[in-house]
C-alpha positions, 0 to 999 in steps of 0.5 A: 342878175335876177336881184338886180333887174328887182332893185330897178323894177321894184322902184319904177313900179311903185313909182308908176301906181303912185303916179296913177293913184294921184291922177284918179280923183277917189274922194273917199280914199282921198280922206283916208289918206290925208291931203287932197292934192288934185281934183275934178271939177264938174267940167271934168277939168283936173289940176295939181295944186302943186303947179299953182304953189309957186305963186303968191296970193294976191287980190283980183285986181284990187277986189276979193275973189268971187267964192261960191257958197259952198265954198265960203261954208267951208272956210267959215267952218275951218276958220271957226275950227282954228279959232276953237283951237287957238283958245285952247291951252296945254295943247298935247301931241294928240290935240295937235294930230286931232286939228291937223286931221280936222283942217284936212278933213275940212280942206278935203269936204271944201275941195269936194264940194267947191263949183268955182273955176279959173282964177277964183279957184286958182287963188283959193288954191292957193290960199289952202295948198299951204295949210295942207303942208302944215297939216301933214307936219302936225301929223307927221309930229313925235313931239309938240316941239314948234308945234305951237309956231306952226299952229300959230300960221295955221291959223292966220292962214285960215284968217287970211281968207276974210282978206281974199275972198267973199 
């Protein structure tokens, strides 16, 4: 009976701190861990970015979205991070660990510093929560099989925030 009420505890609890540890809004331990999937703003508003993933990219109403500066270092940084990597050759396991580390750790330093609210910053969500996907599948990578497709969109992605935002 014992083994029992722990095979139901034992998941719940788990469960329950998973829960709490996404809420909190650690940006130190959020590095060392991977993806960023929520975060605070000075207004002390926080957000998943799953609840935007659903939606798609698009102008704000015909324009580029208004980015803050922080924000449009960060991405030049990213951007020029992919460039370094797309001129790469006889790319290994590690050099694709090493770029899938570098957009996280750049997405993490862009979430941490960004000011931007509302739409701007829902639309920048939106243009980075698919880039934080294809990292952990570079992380998460036993071999370089389709490594190089994923890299490929990785990159046009980061591209693509010419295209949006100013």
């Amino acid at each position: 009976m014992k083994k029992n009420i722990l095979k139901l505890v034992l998941p719940i609890a788990v469960f329950s701190i998973f829960i709490l540890a996404q809420g909190c809004n650690q940006s130190e331990k959020n590095q060392e861990r991977g993806p960023t999937e929520s975060h605070e703003h000075e207004t002390g508003d926080s957000h998943d970015h799953d609840s935007v993933a659903a939606d798609s990219l698009t102008l704000n109403n015909g324009a580029k979205w208004k980015a803050d500066e922080p924000t449009n270092k960060n991405a030049g940084a990213l951007i020029a991070t992919g460039d370094q990597f797309s001129k790469s050759s006889k790319r290994t396991l590690d050099d694709y660990h090493a770029f899938g580390n570098d957009i996280t750790s750049g997405i993490n330093k862009m979430i941490k510093e960004c000011t931007m609210e509302g739409k701007e910053d829902a639309a920048l969500h939106l243009w980075f929560l698919p880039l934080l996907k294809q990292t952990n599948a570079l992380k998460e990578a036993t071999d370089t099989t389709g490594l190089g497709a994923v890299t490929s969109e990785m990159i046009h992605r980061l591209e693509l925030y010419k295209n949006y935002f100013e």
